[in-house]
Residue frames relative to the residue before (quaternion, step in Angstrom):
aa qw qx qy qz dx dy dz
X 1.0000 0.0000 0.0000 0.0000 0.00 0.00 0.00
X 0.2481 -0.8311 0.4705 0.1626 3.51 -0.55 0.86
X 0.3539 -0.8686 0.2736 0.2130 3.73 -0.65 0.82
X 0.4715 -0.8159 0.3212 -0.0937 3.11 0.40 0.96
X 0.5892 0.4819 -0.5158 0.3932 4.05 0.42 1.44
X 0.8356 0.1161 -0.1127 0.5249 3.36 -1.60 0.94
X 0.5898 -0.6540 0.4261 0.2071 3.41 1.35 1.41
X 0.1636 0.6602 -0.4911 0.5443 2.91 1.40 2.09
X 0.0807 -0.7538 0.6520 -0.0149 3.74 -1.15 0.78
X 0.0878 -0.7014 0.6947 0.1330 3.70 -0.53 1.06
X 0.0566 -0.8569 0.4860 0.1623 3.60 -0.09 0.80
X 0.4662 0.6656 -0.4961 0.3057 3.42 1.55 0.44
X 0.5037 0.6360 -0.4107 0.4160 3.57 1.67 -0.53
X 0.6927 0.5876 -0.2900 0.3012 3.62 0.75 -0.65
X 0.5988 -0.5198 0.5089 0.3350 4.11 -0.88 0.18
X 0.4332 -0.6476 0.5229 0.3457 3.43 -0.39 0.81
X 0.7284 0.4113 -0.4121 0.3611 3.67 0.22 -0.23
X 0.5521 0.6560 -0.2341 0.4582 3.65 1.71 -0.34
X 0.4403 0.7292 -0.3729 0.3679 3.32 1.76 -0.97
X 0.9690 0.0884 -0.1456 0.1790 3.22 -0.62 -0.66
X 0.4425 0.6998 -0.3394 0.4464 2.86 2.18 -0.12
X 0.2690 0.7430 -0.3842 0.4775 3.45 1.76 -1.04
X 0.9107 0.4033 -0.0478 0.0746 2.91 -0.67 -1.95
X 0.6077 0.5427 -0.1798 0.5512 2.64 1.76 -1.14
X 0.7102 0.4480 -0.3170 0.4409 3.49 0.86 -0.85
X 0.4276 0.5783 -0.4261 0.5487 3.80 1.21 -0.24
X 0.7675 0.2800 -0.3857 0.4287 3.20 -0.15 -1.42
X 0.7085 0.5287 -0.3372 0.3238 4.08 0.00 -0.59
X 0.6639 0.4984 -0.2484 0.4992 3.00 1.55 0.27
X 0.4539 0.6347 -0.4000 0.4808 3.30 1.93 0.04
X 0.2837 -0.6921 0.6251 0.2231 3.62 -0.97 0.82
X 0.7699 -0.3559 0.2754 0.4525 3.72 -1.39 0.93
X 0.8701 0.0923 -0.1114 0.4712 4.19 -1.06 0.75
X 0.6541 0.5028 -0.3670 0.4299 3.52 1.02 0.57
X 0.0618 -0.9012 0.4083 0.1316 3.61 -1.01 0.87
X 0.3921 -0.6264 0.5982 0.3100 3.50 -1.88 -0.11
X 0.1474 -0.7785 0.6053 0.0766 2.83 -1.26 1.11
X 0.0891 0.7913 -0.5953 0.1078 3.54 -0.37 0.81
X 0.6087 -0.6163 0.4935 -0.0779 2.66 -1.62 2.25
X 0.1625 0.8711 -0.4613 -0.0437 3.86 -0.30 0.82
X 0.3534 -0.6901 0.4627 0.4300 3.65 -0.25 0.01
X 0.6912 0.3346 -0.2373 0.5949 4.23 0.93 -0.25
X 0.4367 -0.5640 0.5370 0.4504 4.20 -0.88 -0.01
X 0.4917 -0.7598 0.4245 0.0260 3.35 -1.11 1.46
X 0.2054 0.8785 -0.3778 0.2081 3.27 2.26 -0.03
X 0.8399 0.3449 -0.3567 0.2200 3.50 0.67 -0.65
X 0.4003 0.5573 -0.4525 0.5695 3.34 2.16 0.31
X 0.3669 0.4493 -0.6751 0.4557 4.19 0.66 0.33
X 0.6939 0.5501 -0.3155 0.3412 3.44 -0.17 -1.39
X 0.6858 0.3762 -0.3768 0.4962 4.03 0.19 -1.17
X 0.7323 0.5423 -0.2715 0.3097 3.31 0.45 -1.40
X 0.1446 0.9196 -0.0021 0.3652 2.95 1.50 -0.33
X 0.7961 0.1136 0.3027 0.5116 2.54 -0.66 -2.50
X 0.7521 0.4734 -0.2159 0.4046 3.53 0.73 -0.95
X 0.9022 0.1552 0.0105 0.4023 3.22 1.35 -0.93
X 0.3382 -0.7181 0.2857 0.5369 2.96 2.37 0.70
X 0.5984 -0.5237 0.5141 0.3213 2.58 -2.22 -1.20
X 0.0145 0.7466 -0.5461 0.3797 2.70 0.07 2.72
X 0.7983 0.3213 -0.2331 0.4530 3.69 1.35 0.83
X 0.3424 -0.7348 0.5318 0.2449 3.43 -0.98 -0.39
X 0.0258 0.8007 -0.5981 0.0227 3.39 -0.22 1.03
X 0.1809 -0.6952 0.6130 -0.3289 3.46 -0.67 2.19
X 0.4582 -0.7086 0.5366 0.0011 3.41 -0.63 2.31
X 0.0118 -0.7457 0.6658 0.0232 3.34 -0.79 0.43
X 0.7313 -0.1699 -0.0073 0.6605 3.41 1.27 -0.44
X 0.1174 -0.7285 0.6701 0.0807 3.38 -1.36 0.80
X 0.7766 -0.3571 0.0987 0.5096 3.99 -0.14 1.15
X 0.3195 0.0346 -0.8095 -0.4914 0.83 -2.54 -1.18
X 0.6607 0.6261 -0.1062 0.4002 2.72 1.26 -1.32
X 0.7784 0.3845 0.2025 0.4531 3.65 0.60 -2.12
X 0.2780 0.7366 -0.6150 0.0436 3.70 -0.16 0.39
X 0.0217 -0.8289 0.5579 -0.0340 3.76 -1.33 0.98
X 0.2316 -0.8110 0.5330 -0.0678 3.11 -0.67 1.59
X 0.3602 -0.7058 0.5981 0.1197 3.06 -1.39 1.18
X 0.0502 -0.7978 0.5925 0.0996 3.89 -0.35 0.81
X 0.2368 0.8160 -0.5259 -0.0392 3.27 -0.34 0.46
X 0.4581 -0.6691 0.5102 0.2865 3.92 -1.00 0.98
X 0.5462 -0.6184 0.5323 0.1895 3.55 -0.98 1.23
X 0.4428 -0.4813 0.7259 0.2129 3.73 -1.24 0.51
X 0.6182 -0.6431 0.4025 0.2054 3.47 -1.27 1.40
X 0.6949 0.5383 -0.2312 0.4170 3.25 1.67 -0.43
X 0.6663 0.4576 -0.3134 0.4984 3.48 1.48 -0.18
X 0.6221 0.5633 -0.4632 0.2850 3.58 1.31 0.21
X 0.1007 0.7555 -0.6359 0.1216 3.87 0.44 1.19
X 0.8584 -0.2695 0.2027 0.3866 2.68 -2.03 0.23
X 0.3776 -0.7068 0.5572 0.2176 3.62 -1.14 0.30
X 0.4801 -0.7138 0.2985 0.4133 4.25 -0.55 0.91
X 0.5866 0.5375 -0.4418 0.4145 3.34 1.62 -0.28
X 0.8793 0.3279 -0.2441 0.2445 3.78 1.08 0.19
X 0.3140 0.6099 -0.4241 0.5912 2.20 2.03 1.24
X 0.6292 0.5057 -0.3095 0.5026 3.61 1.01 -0.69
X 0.6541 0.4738 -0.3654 0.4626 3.85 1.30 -0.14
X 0.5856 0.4107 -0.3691 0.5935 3.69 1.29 -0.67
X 0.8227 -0.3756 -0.0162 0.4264 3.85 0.21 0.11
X 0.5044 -0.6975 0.5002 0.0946 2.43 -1.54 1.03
X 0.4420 0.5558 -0.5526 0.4363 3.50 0.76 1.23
X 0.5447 0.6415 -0.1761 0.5107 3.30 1.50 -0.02
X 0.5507 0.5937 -0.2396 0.5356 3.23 1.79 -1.11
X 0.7084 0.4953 -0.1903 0.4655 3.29 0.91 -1.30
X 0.4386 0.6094 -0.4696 0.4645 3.93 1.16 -0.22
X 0.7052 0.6406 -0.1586 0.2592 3.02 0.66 -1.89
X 0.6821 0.5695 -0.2039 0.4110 2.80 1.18 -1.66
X 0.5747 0.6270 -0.2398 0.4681 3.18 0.83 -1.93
X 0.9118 0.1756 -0.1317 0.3472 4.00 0.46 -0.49
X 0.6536 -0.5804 0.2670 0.4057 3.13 1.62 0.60
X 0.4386 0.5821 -0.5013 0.4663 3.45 1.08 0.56
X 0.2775 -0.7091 0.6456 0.0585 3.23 -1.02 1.62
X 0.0830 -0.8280 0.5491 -0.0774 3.98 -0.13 1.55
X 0.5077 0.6432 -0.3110 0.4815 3.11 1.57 0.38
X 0.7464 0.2015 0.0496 0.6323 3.40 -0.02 -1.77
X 0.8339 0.1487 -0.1905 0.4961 3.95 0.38 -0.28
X 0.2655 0.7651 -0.5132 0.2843 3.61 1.39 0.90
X 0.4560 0.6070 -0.5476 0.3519 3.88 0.83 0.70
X 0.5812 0.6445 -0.2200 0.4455 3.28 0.99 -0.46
X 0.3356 -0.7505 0.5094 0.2541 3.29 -1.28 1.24
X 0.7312 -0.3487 0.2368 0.5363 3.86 -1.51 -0.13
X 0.5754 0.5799 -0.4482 0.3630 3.43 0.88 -0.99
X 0.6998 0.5856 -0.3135 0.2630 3.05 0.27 -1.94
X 0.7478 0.4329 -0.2112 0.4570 3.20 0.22 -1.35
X 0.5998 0.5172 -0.4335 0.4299 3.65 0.72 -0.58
X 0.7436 0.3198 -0.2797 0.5164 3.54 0.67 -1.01
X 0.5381 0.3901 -0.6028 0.4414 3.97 0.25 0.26
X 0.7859 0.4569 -0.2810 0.3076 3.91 0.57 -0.49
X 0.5611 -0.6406 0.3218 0.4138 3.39 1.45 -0.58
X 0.6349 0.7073 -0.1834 0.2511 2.90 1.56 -0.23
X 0.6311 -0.5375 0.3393 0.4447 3.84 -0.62 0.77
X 0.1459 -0.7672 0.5376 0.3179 3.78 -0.15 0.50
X 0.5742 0.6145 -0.3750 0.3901 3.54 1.45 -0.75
X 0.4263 0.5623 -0.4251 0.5670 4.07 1.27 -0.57
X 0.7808 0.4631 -0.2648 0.3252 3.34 -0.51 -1.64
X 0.6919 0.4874 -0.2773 0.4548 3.59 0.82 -1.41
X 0.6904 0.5161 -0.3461 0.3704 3.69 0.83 -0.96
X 0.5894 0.4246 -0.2447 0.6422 3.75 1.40 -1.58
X 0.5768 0.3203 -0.5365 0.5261 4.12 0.30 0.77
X 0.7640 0.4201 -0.2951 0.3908 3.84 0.27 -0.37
X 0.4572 0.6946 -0.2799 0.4798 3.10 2.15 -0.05
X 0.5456 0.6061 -0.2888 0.5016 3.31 1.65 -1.39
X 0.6994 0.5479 -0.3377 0.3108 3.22 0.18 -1.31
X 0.6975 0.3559 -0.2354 0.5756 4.21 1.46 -0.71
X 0.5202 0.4209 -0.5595 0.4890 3.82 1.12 0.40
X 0.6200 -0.5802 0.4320 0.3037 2.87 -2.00 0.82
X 0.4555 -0.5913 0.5388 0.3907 3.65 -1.25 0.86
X 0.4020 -0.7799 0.4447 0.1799 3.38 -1.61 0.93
X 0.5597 -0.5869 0.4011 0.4259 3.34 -0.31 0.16
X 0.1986 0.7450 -0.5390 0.3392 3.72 0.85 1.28
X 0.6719 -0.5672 0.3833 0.2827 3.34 -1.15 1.07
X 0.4376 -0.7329 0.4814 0.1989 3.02 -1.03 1.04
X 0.0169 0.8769 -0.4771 -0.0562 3.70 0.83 1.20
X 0.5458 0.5541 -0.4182 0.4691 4.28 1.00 -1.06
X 0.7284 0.5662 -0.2668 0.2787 3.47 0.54 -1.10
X 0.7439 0.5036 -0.1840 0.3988 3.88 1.56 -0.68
X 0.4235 -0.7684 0.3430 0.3355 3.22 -0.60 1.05
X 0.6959 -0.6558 0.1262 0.2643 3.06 -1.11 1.40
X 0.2078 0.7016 -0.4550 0.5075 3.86 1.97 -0.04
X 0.8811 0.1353 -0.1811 0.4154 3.42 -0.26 -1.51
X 0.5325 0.5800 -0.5058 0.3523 3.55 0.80 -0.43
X 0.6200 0.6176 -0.3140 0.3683 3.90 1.22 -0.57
X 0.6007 0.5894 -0.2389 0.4844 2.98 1.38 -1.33
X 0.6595 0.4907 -0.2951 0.4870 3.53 0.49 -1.33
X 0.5764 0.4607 -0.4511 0.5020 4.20 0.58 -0.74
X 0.8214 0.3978 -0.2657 0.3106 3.59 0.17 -0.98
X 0.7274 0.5114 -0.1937 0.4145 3.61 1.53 -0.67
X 0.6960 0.3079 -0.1401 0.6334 3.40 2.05 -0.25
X 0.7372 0.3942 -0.2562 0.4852 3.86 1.12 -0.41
X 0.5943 0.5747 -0.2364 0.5106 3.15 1.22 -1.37
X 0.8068 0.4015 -0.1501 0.4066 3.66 0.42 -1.07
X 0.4065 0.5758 -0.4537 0.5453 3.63 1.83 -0.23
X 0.8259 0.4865 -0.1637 0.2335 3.33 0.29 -1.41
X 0.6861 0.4563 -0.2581 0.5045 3.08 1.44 -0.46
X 0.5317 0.6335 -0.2309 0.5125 3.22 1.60 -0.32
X 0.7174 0.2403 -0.1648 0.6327 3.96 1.08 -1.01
X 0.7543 0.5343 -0.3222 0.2041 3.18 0.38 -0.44
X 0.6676 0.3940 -0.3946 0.4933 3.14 0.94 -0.05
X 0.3672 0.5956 -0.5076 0.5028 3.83 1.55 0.26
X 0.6692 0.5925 -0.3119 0.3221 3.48 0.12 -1.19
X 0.7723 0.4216 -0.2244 0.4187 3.05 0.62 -1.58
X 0.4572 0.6642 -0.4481 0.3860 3.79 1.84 -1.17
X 0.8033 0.4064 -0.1238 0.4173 3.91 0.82 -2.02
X 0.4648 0.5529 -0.5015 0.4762 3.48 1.37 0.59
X 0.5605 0.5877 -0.3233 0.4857 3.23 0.68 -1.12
X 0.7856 0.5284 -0.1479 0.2860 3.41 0.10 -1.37
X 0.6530 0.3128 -0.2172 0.6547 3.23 1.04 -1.12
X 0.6032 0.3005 -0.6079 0.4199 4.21 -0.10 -0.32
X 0.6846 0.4228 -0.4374 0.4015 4.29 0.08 -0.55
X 0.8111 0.2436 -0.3838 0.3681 3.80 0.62 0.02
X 0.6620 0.2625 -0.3328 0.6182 3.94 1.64 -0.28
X 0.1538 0.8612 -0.4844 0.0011 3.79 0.33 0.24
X 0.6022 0.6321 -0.0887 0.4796 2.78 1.35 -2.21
X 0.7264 0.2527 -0.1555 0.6199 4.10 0.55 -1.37
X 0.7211 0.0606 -0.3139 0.6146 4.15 0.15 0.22
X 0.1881 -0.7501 0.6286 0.0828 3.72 -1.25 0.72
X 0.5449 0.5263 -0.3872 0.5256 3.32 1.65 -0.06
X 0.4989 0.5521 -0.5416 0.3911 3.90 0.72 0.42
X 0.5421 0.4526 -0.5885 0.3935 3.97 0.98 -0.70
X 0.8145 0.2594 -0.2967 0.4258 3.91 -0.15 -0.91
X 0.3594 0.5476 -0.5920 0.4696 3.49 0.51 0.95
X 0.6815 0.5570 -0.2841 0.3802 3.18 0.53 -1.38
X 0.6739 0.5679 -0.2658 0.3907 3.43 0.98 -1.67
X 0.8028 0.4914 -0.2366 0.2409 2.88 0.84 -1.09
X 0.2479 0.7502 -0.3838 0.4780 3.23 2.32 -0.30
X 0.8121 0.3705 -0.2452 0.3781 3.21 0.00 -1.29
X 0.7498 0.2371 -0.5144 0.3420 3.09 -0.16 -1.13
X 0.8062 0.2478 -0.4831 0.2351 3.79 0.24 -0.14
X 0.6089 0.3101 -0.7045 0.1917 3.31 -0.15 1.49
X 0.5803 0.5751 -0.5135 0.2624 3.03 0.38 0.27
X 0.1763 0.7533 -0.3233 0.5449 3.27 1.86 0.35
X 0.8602 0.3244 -0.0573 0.3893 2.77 -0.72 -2.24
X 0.7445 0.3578 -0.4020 0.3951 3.72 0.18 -1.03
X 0.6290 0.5419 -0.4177 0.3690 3.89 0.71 -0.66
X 0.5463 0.5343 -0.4061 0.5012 3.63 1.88 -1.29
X 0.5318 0.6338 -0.4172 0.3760 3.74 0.20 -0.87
X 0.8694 0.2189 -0.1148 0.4279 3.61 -0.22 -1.39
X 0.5002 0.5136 -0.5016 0.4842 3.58 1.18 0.42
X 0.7356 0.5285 -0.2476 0.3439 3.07 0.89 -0.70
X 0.5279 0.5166 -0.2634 0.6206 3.67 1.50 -1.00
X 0.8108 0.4061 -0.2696 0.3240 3.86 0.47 -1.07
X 0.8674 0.0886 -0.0992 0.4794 3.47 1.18 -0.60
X 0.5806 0.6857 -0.2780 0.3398 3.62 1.38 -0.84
X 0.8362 0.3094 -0.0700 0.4473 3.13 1.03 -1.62
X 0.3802 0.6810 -0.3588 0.5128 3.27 1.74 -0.05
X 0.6706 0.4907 -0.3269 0.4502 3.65 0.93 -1.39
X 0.7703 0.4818 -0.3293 0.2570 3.16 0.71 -1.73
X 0.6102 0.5907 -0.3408 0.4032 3.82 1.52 -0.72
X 0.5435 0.5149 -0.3918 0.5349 3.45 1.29 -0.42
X 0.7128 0.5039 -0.2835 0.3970 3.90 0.56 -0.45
X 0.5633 0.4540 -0.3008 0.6214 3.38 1.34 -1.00
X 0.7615 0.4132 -0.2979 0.4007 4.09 0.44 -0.81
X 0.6859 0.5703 -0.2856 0.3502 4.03 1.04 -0.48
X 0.4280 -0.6809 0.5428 0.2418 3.65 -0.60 0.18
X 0.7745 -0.0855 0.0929 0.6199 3.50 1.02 -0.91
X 0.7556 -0.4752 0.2021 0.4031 3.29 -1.62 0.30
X 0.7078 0.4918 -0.3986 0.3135 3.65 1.44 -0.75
X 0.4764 0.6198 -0.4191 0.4617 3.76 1.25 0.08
X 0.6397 0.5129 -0.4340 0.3734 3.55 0.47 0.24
X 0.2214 -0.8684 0.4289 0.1134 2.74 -0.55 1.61
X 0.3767 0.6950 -0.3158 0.5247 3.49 1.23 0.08
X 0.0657 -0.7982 0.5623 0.2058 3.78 -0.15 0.20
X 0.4296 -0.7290 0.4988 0.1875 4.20 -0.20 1.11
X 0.1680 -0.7733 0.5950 -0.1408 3.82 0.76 1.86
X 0.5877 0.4738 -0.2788 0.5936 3.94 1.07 -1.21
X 0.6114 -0.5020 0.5390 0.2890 4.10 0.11 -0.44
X 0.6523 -0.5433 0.2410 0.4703 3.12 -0.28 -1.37
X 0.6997 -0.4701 0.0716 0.5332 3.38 -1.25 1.25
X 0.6063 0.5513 -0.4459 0.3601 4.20 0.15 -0.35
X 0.4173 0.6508 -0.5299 0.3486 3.51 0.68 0.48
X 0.7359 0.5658 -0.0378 0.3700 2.35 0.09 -2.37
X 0.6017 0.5902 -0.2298 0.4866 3.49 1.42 -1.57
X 0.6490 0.6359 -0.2237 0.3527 3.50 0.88 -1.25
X 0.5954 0.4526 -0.1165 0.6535 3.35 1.26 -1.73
X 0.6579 0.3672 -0.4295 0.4980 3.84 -0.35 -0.57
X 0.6724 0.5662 -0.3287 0.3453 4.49 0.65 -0.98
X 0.7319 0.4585 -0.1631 0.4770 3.10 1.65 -1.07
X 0.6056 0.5479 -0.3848 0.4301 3.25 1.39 -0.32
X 0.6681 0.5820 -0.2911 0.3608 3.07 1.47 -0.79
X 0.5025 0.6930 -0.3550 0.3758 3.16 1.52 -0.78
X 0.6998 0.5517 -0.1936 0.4104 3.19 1.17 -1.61
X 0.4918 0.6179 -0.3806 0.4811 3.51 1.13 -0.55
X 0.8214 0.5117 -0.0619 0.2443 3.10 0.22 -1.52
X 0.6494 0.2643 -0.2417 0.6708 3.31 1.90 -0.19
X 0.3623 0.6251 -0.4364 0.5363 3.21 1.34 0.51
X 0.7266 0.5247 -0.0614 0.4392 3.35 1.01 -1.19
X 0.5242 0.5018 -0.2898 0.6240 3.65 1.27 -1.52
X 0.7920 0.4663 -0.3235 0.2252 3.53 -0.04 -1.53
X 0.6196 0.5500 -0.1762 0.5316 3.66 1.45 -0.19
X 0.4073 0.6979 -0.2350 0.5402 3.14 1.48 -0.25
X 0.7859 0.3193 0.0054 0.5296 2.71 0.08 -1.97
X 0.5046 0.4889 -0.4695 0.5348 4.37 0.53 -0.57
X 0.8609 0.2365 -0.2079 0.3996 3.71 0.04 -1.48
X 0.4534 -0.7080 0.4693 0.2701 3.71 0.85 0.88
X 0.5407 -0.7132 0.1693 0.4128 3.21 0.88 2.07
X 0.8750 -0.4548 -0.0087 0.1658 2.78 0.04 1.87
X 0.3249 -0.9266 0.0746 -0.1740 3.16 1.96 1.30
X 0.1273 0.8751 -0.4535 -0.1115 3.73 0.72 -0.69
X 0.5541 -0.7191 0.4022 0.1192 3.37 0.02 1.05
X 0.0498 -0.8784 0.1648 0.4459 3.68 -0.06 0.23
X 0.3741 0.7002 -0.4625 0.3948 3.18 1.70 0.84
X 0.4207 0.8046 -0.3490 0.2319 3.29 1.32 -0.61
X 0.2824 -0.7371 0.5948 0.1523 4.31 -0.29 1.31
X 0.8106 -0.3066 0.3530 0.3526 3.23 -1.60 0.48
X 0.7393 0.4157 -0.3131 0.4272 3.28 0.43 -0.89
X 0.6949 0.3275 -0.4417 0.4634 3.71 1.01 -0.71
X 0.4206 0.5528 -0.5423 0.4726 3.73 0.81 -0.42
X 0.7439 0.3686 -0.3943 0.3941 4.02 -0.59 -0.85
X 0.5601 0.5387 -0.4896 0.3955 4.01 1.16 -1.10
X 0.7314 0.3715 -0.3853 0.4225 3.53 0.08 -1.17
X 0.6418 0.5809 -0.3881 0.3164 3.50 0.15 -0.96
X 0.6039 0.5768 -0.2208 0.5038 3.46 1.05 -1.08
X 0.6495 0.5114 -0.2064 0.5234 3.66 0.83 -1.56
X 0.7327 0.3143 -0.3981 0.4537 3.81 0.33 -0.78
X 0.6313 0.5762 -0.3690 0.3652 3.74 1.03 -0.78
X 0.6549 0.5470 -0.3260 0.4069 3.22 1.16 -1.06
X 0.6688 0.6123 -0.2432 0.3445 3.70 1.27 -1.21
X 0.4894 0.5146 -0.3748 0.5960 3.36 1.74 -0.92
X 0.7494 0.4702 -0.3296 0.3296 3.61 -0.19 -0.74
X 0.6607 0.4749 -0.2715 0.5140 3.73 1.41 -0.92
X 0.5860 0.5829 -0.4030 0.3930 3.67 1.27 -0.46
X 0.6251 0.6025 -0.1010 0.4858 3.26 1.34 -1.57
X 0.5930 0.5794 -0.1125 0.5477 3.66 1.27 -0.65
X 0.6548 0.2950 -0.2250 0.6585 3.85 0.90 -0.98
X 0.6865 0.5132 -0.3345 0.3916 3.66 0.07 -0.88
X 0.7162 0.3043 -0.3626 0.5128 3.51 0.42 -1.11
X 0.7442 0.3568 -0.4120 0.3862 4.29 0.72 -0.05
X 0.2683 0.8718 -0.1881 0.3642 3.70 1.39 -0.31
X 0.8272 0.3410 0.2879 0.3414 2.13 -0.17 -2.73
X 0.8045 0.2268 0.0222 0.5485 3.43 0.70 -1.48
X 0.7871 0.4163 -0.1328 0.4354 3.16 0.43 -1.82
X 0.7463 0.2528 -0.3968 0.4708 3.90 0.31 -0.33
X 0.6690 0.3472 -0.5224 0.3987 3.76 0.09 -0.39
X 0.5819 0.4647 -0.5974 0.2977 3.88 0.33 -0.09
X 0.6047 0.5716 -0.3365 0.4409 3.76 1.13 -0.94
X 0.6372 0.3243 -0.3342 0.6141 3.84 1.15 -0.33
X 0.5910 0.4792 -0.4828 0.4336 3.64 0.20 -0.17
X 0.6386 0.5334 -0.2965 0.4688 4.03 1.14 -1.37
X 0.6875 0.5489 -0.2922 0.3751 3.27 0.89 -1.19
X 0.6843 0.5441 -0.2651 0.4067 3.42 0.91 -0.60
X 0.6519 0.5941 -0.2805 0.3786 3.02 1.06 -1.20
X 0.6457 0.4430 -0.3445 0.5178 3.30 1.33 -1.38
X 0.4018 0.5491 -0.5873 0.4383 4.39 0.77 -0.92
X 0.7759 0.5221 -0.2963 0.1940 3.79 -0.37 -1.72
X 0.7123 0.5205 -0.1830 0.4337 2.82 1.15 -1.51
X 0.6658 0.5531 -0.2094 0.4550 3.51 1.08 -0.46
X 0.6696 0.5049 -0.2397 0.4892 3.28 1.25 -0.79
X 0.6358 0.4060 -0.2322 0.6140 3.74 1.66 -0.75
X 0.5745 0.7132 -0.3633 0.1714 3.69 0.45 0.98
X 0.2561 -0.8713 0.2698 0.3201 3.37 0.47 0.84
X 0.3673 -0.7462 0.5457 0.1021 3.84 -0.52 1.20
């Protein structure tokens, strides 16, 4: 039985198989500036993700607690007016805009669901600054920067795996060699290198598993979608359902990367050099900020570009099938 005040949800009261239907039907019953809160006993991140997918970005979803124990989420359905453009798709139509973003700590990558507002107000930041030095972009010259929105999503895959994929497997297991290295010889005088280190790891061991999911089954699917006319031309058979799964799981890994990433940042006082600091720590950081440009530039262009074209294809081909006469 599920408990039930001030459009509260204890969704531990509920059958796992009740969970999210539950939810979903609450939330579709919220009229425009009203929320659900619902009470879990695990973080509920991966119904951020369906909800998501199933029902765009038509909410706000606002911790109130996150464990050990307890985690409580505000859902709340946006007013028809706050559902504008998101920075991760403004940062895909250009990418003089990306560089606003950057310049102020907007993460248009891993937190590119989010509108200008949002993000301004989770950071502190003037949206009225931010909004002018974005209308500013619009009179700087456009750079000769790949033309990434513009390729079809076959090659836009290929290109992730032959320039991002291959950075990463290439530096990254350096990185992690000169983490190691420098916490066993400056440990003792910087104690922020042990969770530097940690944090190396968990994201490769992340990244390389994210990598070969992606080369082995994601991007394989999406070229079969971008290459088929209809559902029987897929030669791939869709075991995952549909392409937003897979899409879902690859967002969250990325998420995880990415505060994997911030959190190292922020230990190596964005990325500092110490002045006792030997060649080798001088090359870690150097390596770490190069590696981060490249991982920002890497989520965004799949995020951003590359998965909603594969959900945009995917549909088209759903539509086209469903309007066929037999």
């Amino acid at each position: 039985m599920e408990v039930i005040n001030q459009n509260i949800l204890d969704v531990t009261m509920l059958e796992p198989r009740q969970k999210h239907p539950t939810i979903f039907d609450r939330f579709d019953q919220l009229n425009d500036g009203e929320t659900l809160t619902i009470h879990n006993d695990h973080d509920p991140k991966p119904l951020y993700y369906q909800l998501l997918g199933e029902r765009g970005n038509i909410f706000k979803w606002e911790y109130t607690e996150q464990g050990p124990r307890w985690w409580k989420v505000n859902i709340t359905k946006r007013s028809s007016e706050e559902n504008g453009e998101t920075i991760g798709e403004i940062a895909a139509k250009d990418l003089r805009k990306a560089a606003v973003f950057k310049k102020n700590g907007l993460d248009f990558c891993c937190g590119g669901k989010k509108t200008v507002k949002e993000a301004c107000l989770e950071k502190g930041l003037d949206i009225v600054k931010i909004e002018q030095e974005l209308q500013q972009a619009n009179e700087a010259p456009v750079s000769a920067s790949l033309p990434y929105n513009e390729w079809a999503p076959g090659f836009l895959a290929d290109y992730i795996v032959n320039v991002h994929h291959a950075y990463t497997r290439k530096n990254l297991p350096e990185i992690r060699g000169y983490a190691l290295k420098v916490l066993r010889v400056h440990g003792k005088e910087h104690p922020e290198l042990a969770e530097i280190q940690r944090q190396v790891e968990v994201i490769y061991e992340e990244m390389m598993a994210h990598m070969t999911k992606e080369e082995k089954v994601l991007f394989p699917y999406i070229k079969d979608l971008a290459a088929a006319r209809n559902q029987s031309q897929l030669h791939q058979a869709a075991h995952f359902g549909t392409v937003k799964n897979p899409i879902n799981m690859m967002e969250m890994e990325h998420e995880l990367v990415g505060a994997a990433m911030h959190k190292i940042r922020t230990l190596s006082g964005n990325f500092s050099i110490p002045e006792d600091a030997c060649a080798s720590y001088s090359l870690l950081y150097k390596m770490l900020a190069a590696f981060e440009t490249d991982l920002y530039t890497h989520i965004h262009l799949e995020n951003n570009i590359l998965f909603p074209k594969a959900v945009e294809r995917e549909k088209q081909i759903t539509d086209n099938g469903s309007s066929c006469k037999y």
